[in-house]
Each structure stands twice: as C-alpha cells, then as structure tokens.
N, C-alpha and C positions, 0 to 999 in steps of 0.2 A: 724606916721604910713602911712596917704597920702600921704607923700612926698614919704619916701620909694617904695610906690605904683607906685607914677607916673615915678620915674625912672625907676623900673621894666617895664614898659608897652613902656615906650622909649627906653630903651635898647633892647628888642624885636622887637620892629620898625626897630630898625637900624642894627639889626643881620638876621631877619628872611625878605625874600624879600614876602613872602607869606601874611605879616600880611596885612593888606588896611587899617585897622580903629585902632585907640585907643578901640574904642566899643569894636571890634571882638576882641585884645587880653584880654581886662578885663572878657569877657562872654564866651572865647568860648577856650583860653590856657591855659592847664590843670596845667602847669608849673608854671604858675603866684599862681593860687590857693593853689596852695601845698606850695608855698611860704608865703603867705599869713594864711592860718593856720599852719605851720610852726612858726610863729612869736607869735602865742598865744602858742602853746603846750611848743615852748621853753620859754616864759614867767612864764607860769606857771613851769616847771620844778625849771628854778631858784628861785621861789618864795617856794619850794620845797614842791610843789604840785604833785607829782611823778605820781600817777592814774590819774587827769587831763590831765598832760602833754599828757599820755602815750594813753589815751583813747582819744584827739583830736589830735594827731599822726595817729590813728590808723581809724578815721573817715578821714583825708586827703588821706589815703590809697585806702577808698574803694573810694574815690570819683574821685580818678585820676591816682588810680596806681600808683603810685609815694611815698614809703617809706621812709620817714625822722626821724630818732629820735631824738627826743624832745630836746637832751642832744648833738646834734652837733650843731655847730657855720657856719652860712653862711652870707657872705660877700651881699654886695651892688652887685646890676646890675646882680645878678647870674640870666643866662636864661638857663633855663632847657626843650629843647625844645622838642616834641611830650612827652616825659618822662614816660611814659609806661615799668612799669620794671625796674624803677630806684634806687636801694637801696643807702641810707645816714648811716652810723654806727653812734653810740653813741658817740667815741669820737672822730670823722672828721670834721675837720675846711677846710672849702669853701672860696676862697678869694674873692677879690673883681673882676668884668666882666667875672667870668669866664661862659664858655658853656659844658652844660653837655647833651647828647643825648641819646636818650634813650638806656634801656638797660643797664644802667651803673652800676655797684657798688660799692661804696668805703668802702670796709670789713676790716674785719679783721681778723687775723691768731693767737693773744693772747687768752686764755681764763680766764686770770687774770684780774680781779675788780678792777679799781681802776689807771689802767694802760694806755696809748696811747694806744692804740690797731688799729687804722684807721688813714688812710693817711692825711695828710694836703695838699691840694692845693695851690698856690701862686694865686698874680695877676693873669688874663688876662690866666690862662691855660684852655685849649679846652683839652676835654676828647671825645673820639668817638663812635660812638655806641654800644654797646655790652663791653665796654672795663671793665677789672675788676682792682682795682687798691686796693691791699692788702697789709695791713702792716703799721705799722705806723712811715711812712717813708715821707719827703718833697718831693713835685715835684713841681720844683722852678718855678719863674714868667715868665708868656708869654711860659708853655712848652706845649707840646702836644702829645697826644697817641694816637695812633691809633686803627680804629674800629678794637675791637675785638682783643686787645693785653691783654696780661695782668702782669699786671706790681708789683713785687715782691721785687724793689729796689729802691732806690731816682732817681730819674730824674734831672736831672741840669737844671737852669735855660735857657729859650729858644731850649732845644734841642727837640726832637721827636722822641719818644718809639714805636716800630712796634713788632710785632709778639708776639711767645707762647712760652719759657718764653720772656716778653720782649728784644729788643736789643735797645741798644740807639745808633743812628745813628751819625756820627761824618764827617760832611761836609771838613774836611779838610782831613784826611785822603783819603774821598771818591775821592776829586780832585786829589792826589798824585796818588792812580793806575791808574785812567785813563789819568793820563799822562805819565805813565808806559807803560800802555796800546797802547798807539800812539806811543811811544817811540819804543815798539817789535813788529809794522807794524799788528795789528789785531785791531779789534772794536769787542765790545762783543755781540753777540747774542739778540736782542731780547730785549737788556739793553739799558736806558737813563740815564743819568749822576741824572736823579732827584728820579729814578726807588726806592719807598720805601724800598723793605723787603733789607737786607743786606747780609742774607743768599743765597738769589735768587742772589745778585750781585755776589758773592763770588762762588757757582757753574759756573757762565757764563764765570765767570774768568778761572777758571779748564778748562771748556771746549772749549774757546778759547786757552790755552793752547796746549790743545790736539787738536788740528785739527793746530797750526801752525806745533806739533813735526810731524804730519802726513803728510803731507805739505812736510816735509825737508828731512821725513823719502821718501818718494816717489823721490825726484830731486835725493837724494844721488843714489839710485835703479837704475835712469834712467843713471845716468851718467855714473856709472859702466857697465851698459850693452853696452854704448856707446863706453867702452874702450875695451871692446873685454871679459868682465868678465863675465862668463855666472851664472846666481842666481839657483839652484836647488831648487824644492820646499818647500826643510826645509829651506829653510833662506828665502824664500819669504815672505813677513806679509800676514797675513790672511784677512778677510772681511774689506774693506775700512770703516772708521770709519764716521756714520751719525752723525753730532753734530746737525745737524736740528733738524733730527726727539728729540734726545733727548732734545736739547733747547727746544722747543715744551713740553714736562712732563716735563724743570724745570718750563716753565710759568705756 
C-alpha cells in the first residue's frame, strides 16, 4: 500500500507543475486521498463487506468531493487532479497513468445489475474537466476528451474526443482539406490546422467557400459590364456577403 502511495505522490510531481513537496501532495491533494480510501472501501467491497465498502466510499466523498465506488477498479499512477465533482460508477475500470480533472464522470446509461454499465479507460488516457464519459464502452490507450465533451461511444486508442455529442477527431482527414483548401487558393477563417472542435472546422470551410463563390460571382459582374452588357437590378446580387462578421459567431 506505501509503495502504491509513493507512486501516486510521484506521479503528481511529475504531472502537476504546481506540486513543490512530496509533503504538500500527501497533506494538502484531495486526489491522492480519495485514492487512498478508495483502496480500503474497494478492499472491503471484495471481501464482500458491501456497507463498509459503501460507507468508506461515502466518508472519501464528504472529505474531498471526489465520488468513487467501492466496486470500480483503478489503475497505478491514477492523478486525479483538483477532483471536485468527480464521479467513478460502480462498474468503471481506470487504467494505468491516467489524469482525470475535475468535474468528470464516468456514468452510466444501463440500469441493469449485474451488467458493464460505465466506461473503461486504457493506459495513459487524459479526461478533461467537466467531461462526461457514459456508457460502458473502451477509450483506448494514450486517448483523450476534451473539457466538457461528452462522450456516448468508444474512443480509439490515441485519438481525441471534443464537443456535445462527442466527435472524434481524425488528423489525417483533417490534413487532406487543408490541402484542398490551398489547393482552391482560400485559407479558412479564424482556423489552425491544430483548431479542436471539428464542426467549427467544417462551418469555416462553408464559409470560405462562400466568399471564394462571391469572389467569382463579383469578377464574372465586372467583366460583363466591361463588355458593354448592362446588369439590371434583378440580376444584380444583393448585400455583399460578410464572412468576417459571421466567422466571428462561428468562433
């Protein structure tokens, strides 16, 4: 069990740049503690001390805000860091290094006994603050979610889950538009090639689009009038189209 301990308190060293001492995380990170009775309540659980389990579960709660039950399985090196708000389900396995921030949940959507009903984590996966992860489904090694997604489906190993319902982001795809994108002479809005949500990507796409047609729709205008063709106002377009202002409400 002190060995357990002094990994947790290294691993928080080496994650959080905030910690200074060994001291400060044993005494003053609410995360360690909740791990730490964490390891009795689930002890007694399997010794099938149910009330035990469930009533030193239930004293890690009020002591750090941090809800684990008794009956989930958490890995080595888990830092659970501010952890305020952090719910564990009964049947959620936590792998090993993973970081969990506060706010987090890992629920469930079954209401059948007896059953997977909450998510499993792999290795090394980061969960973000607020982020709710439902369903008892894997999110493979090294993945990660983002604050405040919430995530309804397996996750693949190393990829990263953004928005409400999740979307899982696909770096090879995302390189192909944007070289589509340089390819039809525009750059998008307000967008980085690294730019999270993927929906946000995909408006800015649209409306680079529409300011190139508008663009082409204007030269064709100008040229015709240059040939002697006069435009009457029904075939004129109407208000020139702002992509700013709207790039601006998709940020």
């Amino acid at each position: 069990m002190f060995g357990r301990l002094r990994e947790d308190i290294a691993s928080v060293r080496e994650r959080d740049p905030a910690a200074r001492s060994s001291w400060e995380v044993l005494t003053c990170y609410p995360g360690i503690h909740a791990l730490v009775l964490h390891r009795l309540s689930h002890w007694a659980w399997g010794q099938k001390f149910f009330w035990v389990g469930r009533f030193v579960s239930h004293l890690g709660r009020l002591l750090t805000g941090i809800e684990i039950h008794p009956g989930a399985v958490i890995g080595r090196r888990v830092f659970i860091d501010h952890g305020m708000g952090v719910v564990i389900g009964e049947t959620a396995e936590v792998g090993d290094d993973c970081t969990i921030y506060q706010g987090v949940t890992l629920g469930g959507t079954s209401l059948y006994r007896g059953t997977k009903r909450h998510p499993t984590l792999g290795n090394g996966v980061v969960i973000g603050a607020g982020a709710k992860v439902l369903g008892g489904f894997m999110v493979g090694d090294g993945a990660k979610v983002g604050s405040n997604a919430v995530v309804v489906k397996p996750v693949p190993a190393g990829a990263t889950a953004v928005g409400n319902p999740a979307r899982i982001l696909d770096p090879e795809r995302d390189e192909a538009r944007a070289q589509k994108a340089e390819q039809m002479g525009f750059s998008a809005y307000g967008v980085t090639r690294d730019m999270d949500d993927p929906v946000s990507k995909a408006l800015h796409g649209l409306l680079d689009h529409a300011v190139e047609t508008d663009r082409r729709l204007q030269e064709i205008l100008r040229r015709l009038e240059r040939a002697g063709i006069a435009m009457d106002e029904a075939t004129r377009p109407g208000d020139r189209f702002d992509a700013e202002r709207i790039s601006k409400l998709v940020d």
